[in-house]
N, CA, C and O atoms as a MOPAC input file, in Angstrom:
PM7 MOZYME 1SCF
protein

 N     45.94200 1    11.97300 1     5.95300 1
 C     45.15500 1    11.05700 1     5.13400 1
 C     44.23800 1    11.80400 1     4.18700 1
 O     44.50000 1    12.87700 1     3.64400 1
 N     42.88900 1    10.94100 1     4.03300 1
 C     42.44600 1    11.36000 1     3.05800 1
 C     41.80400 1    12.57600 1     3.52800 1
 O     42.10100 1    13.49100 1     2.76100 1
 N     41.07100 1    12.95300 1     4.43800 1
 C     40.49400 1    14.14600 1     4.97500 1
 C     41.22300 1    15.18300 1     4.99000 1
 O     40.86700 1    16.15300 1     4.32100 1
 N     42.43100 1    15.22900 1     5.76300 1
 C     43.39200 1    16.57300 1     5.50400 1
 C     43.75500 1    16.57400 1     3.91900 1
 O     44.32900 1    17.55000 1     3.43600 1
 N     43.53700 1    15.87800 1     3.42800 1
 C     43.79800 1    16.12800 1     1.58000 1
 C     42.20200 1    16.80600 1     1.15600 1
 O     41.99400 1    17.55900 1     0.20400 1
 N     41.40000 1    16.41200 1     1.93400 1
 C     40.07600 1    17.09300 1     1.85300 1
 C     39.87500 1    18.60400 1     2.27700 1
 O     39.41000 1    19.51900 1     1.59800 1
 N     40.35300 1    18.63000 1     3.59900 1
 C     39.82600 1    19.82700 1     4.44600 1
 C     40.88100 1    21.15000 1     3.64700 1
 O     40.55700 1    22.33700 1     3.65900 1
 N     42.65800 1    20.40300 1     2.73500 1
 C     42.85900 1    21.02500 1     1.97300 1
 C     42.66000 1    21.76700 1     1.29500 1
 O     43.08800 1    22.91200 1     1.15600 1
 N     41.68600 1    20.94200 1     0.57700 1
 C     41.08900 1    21.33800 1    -0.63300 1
 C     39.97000 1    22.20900 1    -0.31200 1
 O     39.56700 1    22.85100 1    -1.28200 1
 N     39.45300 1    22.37500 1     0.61100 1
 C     37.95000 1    23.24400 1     0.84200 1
 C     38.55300 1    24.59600 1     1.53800 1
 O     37.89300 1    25.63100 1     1.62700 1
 N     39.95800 1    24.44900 1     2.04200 1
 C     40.28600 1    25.75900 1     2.60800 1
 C     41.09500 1    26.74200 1     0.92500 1
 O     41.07600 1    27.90800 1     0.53300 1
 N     41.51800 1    25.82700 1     0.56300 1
 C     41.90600 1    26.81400 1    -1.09600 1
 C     41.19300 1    27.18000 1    -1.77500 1
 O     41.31600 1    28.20200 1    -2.45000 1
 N     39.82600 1    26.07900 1    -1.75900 1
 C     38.59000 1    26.70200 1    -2.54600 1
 C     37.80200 1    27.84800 1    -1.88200 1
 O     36.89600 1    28.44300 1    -2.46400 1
 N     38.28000 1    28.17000 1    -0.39500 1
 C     37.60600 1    29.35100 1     0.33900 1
 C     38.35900 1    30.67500 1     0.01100 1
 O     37.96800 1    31.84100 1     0.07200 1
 N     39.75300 1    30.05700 1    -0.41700 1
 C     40.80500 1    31.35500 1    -0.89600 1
 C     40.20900 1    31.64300 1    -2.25000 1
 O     39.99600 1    32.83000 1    -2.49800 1
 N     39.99000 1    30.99300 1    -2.91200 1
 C     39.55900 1    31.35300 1    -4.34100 1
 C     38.88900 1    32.66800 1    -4.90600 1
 O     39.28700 1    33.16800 1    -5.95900 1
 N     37.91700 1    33.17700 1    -4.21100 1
 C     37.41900 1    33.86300 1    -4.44000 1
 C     38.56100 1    35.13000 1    -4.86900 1
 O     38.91000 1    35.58400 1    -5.95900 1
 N     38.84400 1    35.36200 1    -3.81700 1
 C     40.36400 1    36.32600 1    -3.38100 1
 C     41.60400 1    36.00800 1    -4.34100 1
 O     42.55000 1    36.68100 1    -4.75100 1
 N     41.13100 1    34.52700 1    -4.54100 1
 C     42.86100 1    34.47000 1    -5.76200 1
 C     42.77500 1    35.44600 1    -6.79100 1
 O     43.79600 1    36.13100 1    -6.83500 1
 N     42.00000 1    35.72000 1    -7.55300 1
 C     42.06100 1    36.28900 1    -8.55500 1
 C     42.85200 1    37.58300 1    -8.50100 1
 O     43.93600 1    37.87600 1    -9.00600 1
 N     41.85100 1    38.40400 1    -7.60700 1
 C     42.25300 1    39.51200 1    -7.29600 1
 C     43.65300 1    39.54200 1    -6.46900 1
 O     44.31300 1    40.55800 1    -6.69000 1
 N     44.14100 1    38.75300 1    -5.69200 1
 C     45.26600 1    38.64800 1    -5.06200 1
 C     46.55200 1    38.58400 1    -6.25900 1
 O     47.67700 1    39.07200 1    -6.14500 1
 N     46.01300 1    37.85800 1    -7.36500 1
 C     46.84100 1    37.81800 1    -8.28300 1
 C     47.21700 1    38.80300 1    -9.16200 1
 O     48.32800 1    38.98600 1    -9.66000 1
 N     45.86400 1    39.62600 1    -9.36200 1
 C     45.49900 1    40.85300 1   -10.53000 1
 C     46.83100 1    41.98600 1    -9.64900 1
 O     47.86500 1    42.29000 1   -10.24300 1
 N     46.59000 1    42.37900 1    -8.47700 1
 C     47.19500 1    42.85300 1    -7.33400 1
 C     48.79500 1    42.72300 1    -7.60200 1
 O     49.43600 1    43.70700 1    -7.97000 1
 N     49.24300 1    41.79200 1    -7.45200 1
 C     50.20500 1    41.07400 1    -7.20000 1
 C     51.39400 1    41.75600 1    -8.81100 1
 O     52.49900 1    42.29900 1    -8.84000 1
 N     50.30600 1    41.29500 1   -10.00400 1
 C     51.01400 1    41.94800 1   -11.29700 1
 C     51.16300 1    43.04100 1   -11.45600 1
 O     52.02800 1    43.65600 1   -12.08000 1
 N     49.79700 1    43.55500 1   -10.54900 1
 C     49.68900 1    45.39400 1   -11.27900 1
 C     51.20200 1    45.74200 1   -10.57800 1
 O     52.01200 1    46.22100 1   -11.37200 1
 N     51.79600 1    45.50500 1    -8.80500 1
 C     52.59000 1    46.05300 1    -8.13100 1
 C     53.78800 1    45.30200 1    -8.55000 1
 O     54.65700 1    45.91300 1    -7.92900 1
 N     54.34900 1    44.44300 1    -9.15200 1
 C     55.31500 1    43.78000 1    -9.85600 1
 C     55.06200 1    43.88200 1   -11.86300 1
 O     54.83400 1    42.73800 1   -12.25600 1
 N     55.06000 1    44.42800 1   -12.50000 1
 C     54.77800 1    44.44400 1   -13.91500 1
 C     56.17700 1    43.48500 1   -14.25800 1
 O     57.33800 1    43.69600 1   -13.90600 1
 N     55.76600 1    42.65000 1   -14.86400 1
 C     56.72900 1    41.70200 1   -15.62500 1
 C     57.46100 1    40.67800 1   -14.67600 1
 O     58.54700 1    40.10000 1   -14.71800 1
 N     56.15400 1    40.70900 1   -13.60000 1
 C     56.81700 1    39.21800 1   -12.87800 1
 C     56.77100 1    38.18700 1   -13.74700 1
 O     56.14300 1    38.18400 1   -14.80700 1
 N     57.81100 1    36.80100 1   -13.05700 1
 C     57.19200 1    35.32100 1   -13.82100 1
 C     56.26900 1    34.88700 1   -13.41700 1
 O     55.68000 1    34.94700 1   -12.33800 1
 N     56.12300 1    34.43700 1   -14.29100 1
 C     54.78200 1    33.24400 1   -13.43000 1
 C     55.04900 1    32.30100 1   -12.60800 1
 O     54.23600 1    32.04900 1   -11.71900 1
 N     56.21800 1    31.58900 1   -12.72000 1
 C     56.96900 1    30.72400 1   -12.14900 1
 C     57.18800 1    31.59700 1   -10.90100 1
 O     56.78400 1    31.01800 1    -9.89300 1
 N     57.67200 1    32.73700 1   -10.68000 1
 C     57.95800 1    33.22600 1    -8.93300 1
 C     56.55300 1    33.81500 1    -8.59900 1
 O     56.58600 1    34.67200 1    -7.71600 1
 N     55.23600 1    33.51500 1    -9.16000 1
 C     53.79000 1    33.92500 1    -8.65800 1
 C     53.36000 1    32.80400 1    -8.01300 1
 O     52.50300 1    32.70600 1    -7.13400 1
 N     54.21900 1    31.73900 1    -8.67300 1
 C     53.63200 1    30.32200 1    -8.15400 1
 C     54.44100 1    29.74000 1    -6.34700 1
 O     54.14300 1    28.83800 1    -5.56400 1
 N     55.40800 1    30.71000 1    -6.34600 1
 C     56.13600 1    30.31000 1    -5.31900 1
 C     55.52400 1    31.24200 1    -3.69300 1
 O     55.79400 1    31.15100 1    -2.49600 1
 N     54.68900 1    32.01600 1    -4.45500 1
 C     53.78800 1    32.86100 1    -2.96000 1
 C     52.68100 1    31.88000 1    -2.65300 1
 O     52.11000 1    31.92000 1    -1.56300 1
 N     52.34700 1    30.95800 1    -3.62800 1
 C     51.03400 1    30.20800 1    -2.61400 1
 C     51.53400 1    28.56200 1    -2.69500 1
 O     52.39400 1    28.07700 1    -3.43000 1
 N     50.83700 1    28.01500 1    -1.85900 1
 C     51.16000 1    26.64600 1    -1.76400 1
 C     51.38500 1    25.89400 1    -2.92600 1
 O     50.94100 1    26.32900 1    -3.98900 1
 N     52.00400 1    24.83100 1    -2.89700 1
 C     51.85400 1    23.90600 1    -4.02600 1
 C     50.72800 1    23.28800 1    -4.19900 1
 O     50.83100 1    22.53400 1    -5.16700 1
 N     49.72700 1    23.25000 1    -3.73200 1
 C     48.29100 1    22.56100 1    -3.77100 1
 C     47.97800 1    23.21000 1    -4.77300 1
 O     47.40600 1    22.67700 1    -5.72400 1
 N     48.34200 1    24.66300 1    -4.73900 1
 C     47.22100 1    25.78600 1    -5.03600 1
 C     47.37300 1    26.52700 1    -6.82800 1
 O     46.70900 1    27.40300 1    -7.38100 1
 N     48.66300 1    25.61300 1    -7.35700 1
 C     49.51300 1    26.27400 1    -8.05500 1
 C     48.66300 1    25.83300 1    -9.68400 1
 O     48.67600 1    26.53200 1   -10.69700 1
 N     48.11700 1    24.76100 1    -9.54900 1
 C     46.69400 1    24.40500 1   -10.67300 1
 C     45.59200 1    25.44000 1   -10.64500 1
 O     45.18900 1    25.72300 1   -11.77300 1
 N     45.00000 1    26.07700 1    -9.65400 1
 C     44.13300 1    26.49000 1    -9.52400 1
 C     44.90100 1    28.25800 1    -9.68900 1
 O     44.12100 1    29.21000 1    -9.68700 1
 N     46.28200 1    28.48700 1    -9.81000 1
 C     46.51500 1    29.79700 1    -9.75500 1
 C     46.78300 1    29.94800 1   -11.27500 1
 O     46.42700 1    30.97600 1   -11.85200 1
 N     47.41500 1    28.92500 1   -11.94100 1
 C     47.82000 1    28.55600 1   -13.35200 1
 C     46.66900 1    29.04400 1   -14.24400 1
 O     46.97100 1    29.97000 1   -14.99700 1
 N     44.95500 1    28.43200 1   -14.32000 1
 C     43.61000 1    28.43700 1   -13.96100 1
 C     43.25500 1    29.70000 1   -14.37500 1
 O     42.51300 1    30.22100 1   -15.20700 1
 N     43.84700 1    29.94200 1   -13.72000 1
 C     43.26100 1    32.04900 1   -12.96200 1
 C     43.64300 1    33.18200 1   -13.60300 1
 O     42.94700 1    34.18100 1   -13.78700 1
 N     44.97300 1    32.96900 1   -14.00000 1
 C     45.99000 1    33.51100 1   -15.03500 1
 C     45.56900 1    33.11500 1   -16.54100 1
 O     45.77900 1    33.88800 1   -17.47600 1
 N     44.88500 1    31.70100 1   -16.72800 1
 C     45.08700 1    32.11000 1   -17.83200 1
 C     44.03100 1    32.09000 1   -18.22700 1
 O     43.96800 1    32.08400 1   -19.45600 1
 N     42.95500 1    32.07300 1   -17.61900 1
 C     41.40500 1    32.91700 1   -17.97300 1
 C     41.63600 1    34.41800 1   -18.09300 1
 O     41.14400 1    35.15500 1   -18.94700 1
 N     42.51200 1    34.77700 1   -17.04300 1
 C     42.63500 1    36.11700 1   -16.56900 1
 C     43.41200 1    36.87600 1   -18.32600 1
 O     42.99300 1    37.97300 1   -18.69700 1
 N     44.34400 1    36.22400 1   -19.06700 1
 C     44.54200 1    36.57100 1   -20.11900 1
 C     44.00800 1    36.72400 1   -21.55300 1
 O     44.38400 1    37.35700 1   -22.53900 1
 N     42.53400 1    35.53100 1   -21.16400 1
 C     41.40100 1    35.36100 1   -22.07500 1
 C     40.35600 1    35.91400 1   -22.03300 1
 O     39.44400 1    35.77900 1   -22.84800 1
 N     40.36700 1    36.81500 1   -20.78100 1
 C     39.00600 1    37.59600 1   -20.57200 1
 C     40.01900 1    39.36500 1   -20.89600 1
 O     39.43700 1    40.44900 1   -20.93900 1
 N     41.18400 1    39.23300 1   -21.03300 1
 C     42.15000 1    40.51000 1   -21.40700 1
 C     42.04600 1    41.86600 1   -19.85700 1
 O     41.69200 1    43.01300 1   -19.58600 1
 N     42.61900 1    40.69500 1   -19.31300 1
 C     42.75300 1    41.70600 1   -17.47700 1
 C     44.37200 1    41.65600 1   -18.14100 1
 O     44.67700 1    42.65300 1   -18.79400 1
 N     45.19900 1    40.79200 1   -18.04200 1
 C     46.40000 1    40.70600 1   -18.08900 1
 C     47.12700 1    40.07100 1   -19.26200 1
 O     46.44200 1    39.25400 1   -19.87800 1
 N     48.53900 1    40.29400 1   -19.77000 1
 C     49.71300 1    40.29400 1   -21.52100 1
 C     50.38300 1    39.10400 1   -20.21500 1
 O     50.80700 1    39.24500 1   -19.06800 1
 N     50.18900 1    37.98000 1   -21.12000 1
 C     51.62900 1    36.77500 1   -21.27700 1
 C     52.29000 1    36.68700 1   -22.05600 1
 O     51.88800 1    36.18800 1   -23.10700 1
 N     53.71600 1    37.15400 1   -21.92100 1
 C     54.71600 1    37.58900 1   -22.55500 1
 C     55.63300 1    36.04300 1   -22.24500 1
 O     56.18200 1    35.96900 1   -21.14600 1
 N     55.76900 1    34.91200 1   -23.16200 1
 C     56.45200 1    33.86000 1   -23.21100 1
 C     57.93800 1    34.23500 1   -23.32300 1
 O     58.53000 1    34.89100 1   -24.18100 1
 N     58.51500 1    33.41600 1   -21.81900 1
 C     59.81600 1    33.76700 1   -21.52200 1
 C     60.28200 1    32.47400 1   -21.24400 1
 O     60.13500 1    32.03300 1   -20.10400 1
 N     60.77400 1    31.85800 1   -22.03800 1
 C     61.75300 1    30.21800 1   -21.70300 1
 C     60.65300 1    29.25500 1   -21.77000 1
 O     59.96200 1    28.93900 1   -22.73800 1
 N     60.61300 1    28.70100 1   -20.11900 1
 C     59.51100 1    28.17200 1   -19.82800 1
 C     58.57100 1    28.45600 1   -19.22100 1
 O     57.59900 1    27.70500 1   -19.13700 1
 N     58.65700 1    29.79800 1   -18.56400 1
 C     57.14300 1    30.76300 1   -18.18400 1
 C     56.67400 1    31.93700 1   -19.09000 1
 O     56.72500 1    32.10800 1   -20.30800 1
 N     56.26600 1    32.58000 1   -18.20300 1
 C     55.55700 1    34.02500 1   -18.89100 1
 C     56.22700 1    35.38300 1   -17.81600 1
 O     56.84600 1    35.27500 1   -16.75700 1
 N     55.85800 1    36.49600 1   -18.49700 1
 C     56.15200 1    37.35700 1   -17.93200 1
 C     54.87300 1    37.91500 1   -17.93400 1
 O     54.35700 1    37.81200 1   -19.04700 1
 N     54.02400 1    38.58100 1   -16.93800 1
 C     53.03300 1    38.97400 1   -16.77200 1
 C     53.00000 1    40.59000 1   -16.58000 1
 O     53.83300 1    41.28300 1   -15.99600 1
 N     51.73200 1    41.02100 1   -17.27600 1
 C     51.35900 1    42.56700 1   -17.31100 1
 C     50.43100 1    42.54000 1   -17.31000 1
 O     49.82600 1    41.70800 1   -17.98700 1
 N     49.67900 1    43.63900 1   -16.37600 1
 C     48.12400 1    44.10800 1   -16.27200 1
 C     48.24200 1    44.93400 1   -17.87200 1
 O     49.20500 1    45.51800 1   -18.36900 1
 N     46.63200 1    44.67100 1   -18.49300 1
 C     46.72600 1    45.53300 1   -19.81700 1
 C     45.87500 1    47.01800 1   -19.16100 1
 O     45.70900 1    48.00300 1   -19.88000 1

């Protein structure tokens, strides 16, 4: 119900902190992953809030989105 849609949401927002860096991580040791198979390591809850992360993460210039079809290909700069 509505609480486990709650208690959801407060355990991803406890991951958060860590997403970033889990993600930064994740590109440096894969260079030119998709984004689309970055989205398939964390839940589907979580996949707004990883989307989010990435693409601040490309506006603050941590990481190159390289437009491939319908994703990106990702690089630490």
């Amino acid at each position: 119900g509505l609480e486990t849609a709650y208690q959801k949401k407060q355990s991803i927002e406890k991951t958060l902190p860590c997403l970033e860096n889990k993600l930064l991580k994740t590109i440096k040791d894969n260079p030119g992953i998709l984004q689309k198979d970055i989205y398939k390591m964390f839940e589907s809850e979580e996949k707004s809030y990883v989307q989010e992360k990435l693409y601040f993460a490309q506006k603050s210039g941590l990481i190159s989105r390289e437009k491939i079809g319908n994703t990106y290909k990702l690089f630490i700069k």
